[in-house]
N, C-alpha and C positions, 0 to 999 in steps of 0.2 A: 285728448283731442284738442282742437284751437279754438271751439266753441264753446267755451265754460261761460255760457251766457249767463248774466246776471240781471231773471226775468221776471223768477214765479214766488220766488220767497216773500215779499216785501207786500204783491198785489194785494192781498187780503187789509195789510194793516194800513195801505195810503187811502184806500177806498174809505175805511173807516174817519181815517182822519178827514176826509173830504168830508164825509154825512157829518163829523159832530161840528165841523165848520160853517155847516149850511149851503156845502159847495154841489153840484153835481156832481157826479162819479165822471173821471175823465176817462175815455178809450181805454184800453190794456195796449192795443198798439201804439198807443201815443206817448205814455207813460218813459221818466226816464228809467235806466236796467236797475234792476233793485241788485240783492247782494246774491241770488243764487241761479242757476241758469235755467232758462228757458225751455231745455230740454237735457236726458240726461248725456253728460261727457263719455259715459263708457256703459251702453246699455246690454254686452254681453261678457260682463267680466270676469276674469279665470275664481275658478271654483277649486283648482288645484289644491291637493292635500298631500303632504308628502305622505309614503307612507311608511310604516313604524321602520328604525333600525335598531342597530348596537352598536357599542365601542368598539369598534374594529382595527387591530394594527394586521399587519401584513409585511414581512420580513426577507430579508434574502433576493430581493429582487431590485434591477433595475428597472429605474423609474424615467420615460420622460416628461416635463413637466408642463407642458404645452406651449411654452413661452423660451423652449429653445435649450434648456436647461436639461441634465443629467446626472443620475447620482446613481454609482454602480455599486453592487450589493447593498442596497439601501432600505429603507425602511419607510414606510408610511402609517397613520392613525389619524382616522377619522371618527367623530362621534355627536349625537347633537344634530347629523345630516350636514357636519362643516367638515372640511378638512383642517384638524385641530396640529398637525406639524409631520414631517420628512425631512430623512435624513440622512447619515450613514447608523445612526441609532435614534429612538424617539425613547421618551420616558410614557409608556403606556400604562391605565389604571387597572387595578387589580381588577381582573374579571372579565376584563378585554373580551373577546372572540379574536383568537391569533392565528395565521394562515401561515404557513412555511412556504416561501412564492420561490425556493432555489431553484435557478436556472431557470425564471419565465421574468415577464415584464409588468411593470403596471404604468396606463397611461391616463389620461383624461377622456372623459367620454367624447367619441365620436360626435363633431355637428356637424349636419349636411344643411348647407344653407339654401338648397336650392330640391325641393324633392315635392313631388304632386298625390304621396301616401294618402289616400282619403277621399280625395276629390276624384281618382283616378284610380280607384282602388281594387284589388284582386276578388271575385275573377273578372279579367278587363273585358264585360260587354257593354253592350250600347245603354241599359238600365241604369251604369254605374257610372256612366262620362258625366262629369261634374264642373269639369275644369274650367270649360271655356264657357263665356257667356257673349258668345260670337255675333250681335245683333246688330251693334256699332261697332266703329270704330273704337270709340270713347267708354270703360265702362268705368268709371272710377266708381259707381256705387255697389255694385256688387264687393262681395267678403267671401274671400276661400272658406274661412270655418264655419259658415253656411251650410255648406259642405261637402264636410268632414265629415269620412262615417268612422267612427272610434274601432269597428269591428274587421276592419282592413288587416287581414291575415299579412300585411307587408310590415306594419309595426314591429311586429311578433319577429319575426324572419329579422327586419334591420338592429334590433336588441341581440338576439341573441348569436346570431351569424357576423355581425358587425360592430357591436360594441356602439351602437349609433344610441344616443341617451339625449340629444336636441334636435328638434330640424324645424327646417323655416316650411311649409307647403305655400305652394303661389299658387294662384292661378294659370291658366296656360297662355299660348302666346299669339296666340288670331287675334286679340284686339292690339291695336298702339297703346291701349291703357287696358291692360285686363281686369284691374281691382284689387283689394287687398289683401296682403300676406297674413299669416297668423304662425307667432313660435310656438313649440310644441313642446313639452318633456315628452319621450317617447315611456309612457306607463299605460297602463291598462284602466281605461274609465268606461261611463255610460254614454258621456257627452263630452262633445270636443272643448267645451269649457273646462270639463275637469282635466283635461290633459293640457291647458293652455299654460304658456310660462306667465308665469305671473310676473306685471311691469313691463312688460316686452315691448317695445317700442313696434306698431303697425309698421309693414311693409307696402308699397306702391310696384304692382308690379307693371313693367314697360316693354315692350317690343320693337325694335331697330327691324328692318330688313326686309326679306321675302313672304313671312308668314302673313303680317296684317296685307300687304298688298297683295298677295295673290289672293288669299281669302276674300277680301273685299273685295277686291280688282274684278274677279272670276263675278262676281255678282253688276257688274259695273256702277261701280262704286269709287267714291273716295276714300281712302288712297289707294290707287292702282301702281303707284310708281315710288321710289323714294323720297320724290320732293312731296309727292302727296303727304306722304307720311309724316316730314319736318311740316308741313304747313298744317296738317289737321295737329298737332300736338303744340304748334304756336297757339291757333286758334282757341283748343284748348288754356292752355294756361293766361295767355290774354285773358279769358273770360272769369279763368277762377280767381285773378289780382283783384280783377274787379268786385269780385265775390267778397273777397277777403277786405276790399275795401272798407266797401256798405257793413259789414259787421264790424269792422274795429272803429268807423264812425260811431255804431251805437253804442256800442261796449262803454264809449267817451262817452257821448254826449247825450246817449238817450236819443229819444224820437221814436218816428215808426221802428218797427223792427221790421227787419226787411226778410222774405220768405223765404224758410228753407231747401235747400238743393243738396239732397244726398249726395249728388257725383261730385257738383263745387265742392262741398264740406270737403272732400276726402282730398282734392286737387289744395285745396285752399289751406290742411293741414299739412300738406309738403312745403307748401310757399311759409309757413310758419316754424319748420324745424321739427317738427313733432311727427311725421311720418317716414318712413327712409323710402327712396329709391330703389328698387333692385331691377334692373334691367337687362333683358334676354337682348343682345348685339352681338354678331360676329367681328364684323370688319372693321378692321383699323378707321378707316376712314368715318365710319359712321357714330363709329363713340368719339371720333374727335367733335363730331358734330352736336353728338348730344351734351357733350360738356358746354359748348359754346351756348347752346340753346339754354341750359340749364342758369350760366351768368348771365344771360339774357331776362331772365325770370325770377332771379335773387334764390333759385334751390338748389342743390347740391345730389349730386348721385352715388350714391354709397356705393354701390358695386355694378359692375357689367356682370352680365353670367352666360356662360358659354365661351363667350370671350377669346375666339381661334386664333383672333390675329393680334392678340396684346403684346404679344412681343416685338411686336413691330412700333409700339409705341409706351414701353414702360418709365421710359420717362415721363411721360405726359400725366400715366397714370399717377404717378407721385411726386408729382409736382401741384398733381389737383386731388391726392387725396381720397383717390380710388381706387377700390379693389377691384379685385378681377379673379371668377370663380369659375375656374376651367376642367376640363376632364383632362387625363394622362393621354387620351390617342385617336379620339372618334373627330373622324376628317370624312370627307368625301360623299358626304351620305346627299348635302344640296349645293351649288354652284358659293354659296356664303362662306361655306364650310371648306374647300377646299385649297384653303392657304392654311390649314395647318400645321402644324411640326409637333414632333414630341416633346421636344425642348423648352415650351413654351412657359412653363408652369417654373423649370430648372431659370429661365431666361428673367422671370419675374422676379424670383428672388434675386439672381444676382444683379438685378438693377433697383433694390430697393424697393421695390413694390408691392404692396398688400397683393399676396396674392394665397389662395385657396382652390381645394380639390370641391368636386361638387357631383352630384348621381342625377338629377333628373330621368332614376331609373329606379324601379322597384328591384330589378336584379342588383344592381350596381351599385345600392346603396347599404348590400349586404357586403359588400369587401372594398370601400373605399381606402382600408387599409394597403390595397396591392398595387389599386389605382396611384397611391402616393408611389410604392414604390418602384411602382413603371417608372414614370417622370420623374423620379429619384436618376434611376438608372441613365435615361435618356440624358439627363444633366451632365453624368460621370462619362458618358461615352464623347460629349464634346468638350470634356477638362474642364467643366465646373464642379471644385469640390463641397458638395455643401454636408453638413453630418446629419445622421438619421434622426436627433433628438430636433435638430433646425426643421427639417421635411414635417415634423409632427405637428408644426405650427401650423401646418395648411390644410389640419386635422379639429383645431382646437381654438387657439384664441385667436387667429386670423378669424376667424367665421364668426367667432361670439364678437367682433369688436365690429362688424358688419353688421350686427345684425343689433347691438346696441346694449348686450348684457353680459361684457367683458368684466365686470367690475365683481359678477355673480359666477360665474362657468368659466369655463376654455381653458382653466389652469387649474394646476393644484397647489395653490396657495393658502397657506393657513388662513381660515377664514371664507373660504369659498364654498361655494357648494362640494356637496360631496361628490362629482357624479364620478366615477372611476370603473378602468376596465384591468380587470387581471386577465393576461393571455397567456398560453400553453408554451411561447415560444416567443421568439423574433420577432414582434409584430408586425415587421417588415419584409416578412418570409409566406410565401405559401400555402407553408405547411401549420399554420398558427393557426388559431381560431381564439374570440371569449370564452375564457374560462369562470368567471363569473364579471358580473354587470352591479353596479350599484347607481341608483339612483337617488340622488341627496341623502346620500349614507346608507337607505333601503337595499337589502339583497335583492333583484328582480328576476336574476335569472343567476343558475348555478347548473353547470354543464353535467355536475355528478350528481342532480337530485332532481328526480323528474316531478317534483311539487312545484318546483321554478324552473319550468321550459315551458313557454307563455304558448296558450292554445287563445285562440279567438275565439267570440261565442259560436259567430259561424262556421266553423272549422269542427262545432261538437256533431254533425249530423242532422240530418230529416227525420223523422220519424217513418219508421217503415212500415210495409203493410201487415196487420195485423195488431200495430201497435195502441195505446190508448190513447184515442185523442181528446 
């Protein structure tokens, strides 16, 4: 976080030195920042534990490497939970676990950078809507892993149906500022802590368009209209510079400390570099807008999401440095939505542009693998050729470098986490599925051994009548 105040360490020992001084004890508020902070920088930190693997090669198959790369009848070995090398051969240790993969594929775990698993969680009733904290406008202090219920039978289904081993969960999109994201490894815990990625840079999730205003609007409320919308999110960030002000004064120079503001803090950690953007916008027009807004304010926006109409402007978008994390075909559904094309996703790549597949579905985030290959297709039907192992980036490290843990995931590069997916087939095909799932080297799911086909706790049953309670 941007508040590593340096507040409480030191109080104890200057107080002291004042009494042998003969001084009175000065204020704590007045005092300058000692060496540790004031409150803690990270007070729900991931617990994550990888869990056990083995040396594992896997032979005979083609690999794509998430970064665009291809190696046919190739080999892979991981071990340690890294991916230790790949190739057309690897030198594997004696004792290995060896898989004969001829005729299937292995790729990098699925990330969805954009999925509400938890906060939104199966079965979808009114007890379980988590998502939105629809009250303001403004909610930068709320936190999705709040929650997160770990026990969301959609985990389970996105592993092993989809080969999904990362995902960002947001919040949803009634406010202009709904609050923060949290990355996930998709594994099986007690607490959304233990399934948190660990390091993961916070998410700031945002809203463009008709949801915050009509929600609000319908209330008569501000924002009712677009410009309400650019004007409460000026407002906004006007106040948190200020915010960020008053604390990097103290951090210098001491003095009062100036009172904490959960929502600033989280606003004032975007203006600092240390939280990303991800923001829900349709229309060309309105993300040019939030770019502008965003130099206006010295922050930077990591990605659009939904993003129908970025094809209408992928220059912009890689000229400033933003992705754009679109579905393959869902158009039509509200008045935002309907300048889409299929092509979209096809159109991004061939201008350069960071751009990524994304589910904001609990269904959908079970086969984003097909979702690629729609808009794969869609690309080829208007003569853009791009290759299947290229389309897999918008699978893998396009989404981990958005989300700030490209250095860790998205590839299979010696040295990286292990997360990998062995599939039956094509991965590009229909008729494919996960054939086993690895996370950070861990087998998690294995298609031929019903000891790893993930059941939820709530998914084991009720106790029925007659039973012991």
């Amino acid at each position: 976080m941007v508040f590593n105040k340096r507040f409480a360490a030191l109080l104890a020992t200057s107080l002291l030195a004042a009494c042998a001084n003969g001084e009175a004890p000065k204020s704590a508020a007045a005092t300058p920042p000692p060496n540790k902070p004031a409150f803690s920088a990270d007070p729900y930190p991931s617990t994550y534990k990888p869990y056990p693997g083995v040396p594992t090669v896997v032979t005979g198959v083609t690999i794509y490497d998430g970064e665009g790369g291809r190696i046919d009848n190739g080999q892979i070995l991981f071990a340690d939970g890294r991916v230790v090398a790949l190739g057309e051969s690897v030198d594997a240790p004696a004792g290995a676990t060896r898989i004969d993969g001829t005729g299937k594929w292995v790729t990098p775990g699925v990330i969805d950078i954009h999925s509400h698993l938890g906060v939104y969680p199966s079965p979808s009733v009114r007890a379980h809507s988590d998502g939105n904290e629809a009250t303001a406008p403004v909610r930068a202090e709320v936190w999705a892993e709040h929650s997160v219920w770990p026990q969301d039978p959609g985990f389970s289904r996105a592993l092993a149906n989809g080969g999904v081993t990362t995902l960002q969960i947001l919040p949803g999109s009634a406010d202009l500022v709904g609050g923060r994201s949290v990355v996930l490894k998709n594994v099986y815990a007690r607490t959304a802590q233990g399934m948190k990625f660990p390091g993961a840079p916070y998410g700031l999730k945002m809203a463009c368009g008709e949801n915050p205003k009509r929600v609000f609007g319908s209330r008569n409320q501000m924002p009712s209209t677009r410009m309400g919308n650019m004007a409460v999110d000026r407002q906004a960030w006007a106040k948190a510079a200020e915010y960020k002000r008053k604390w990097d004064k103290y951090n210098t120079s001491g003095g009062e400390m100036p009172a904490r503001d959960l929502q600033m803090e989280t606003l004032a950690g975007v203006l600092a570099g240390e939280i990303l953007i991800q923001n829900h916008c349709y229309r060309a027009d309105e993300m040019a807008n939030v770019i502008d807004m965003a130099k206006e304010f010295g922050y930077k926006v990591t990605a659009f999401h939904h993003a129908v109409e970025a094809y209408k402007i992928a220059d912009l978008l890689k000229a400033n440095d933003v992705c754009a994390a679109v579905w393959a075909d869902w158009w039509g559904f509200k008045m935002e939505s309907y300048d889409a094309i299929d092509e979209n996703l096809a159109l991004l790549q061939n201008g350069g542009a960071c751009a990524m597949i994304h589910s904001d579905d609990e269904n959908g985030i079970q086969r984003l693998n097909q979702e690629v290959a729609k808009a794969l297709s869609a690309g080829r039907r208007m003569g853009l050729t791009i290759p299947d192992e290229v389309a897999w980036t918008w699978l893998a490290i396009n989404p981990a470098k958005a989300l700030g843990i490209a250095d860790r995931t998205g590839s299979l590069k010696p040295g990286k986490e292990a997360d990998v997916v062995l599939w039956n087939g094509d991965p590009l095909s229909v008729y494919s599925r996960p054939e086993k799932v690895w996370v950070d080297g861990a087998l998690l799911y294995d298609s031929s051994d019903p000891k790893r086909r993930p059941v939820s706790d709530f998914e084991l049953g009720q106790p029925g009548e007659g039973d012991v309670k």
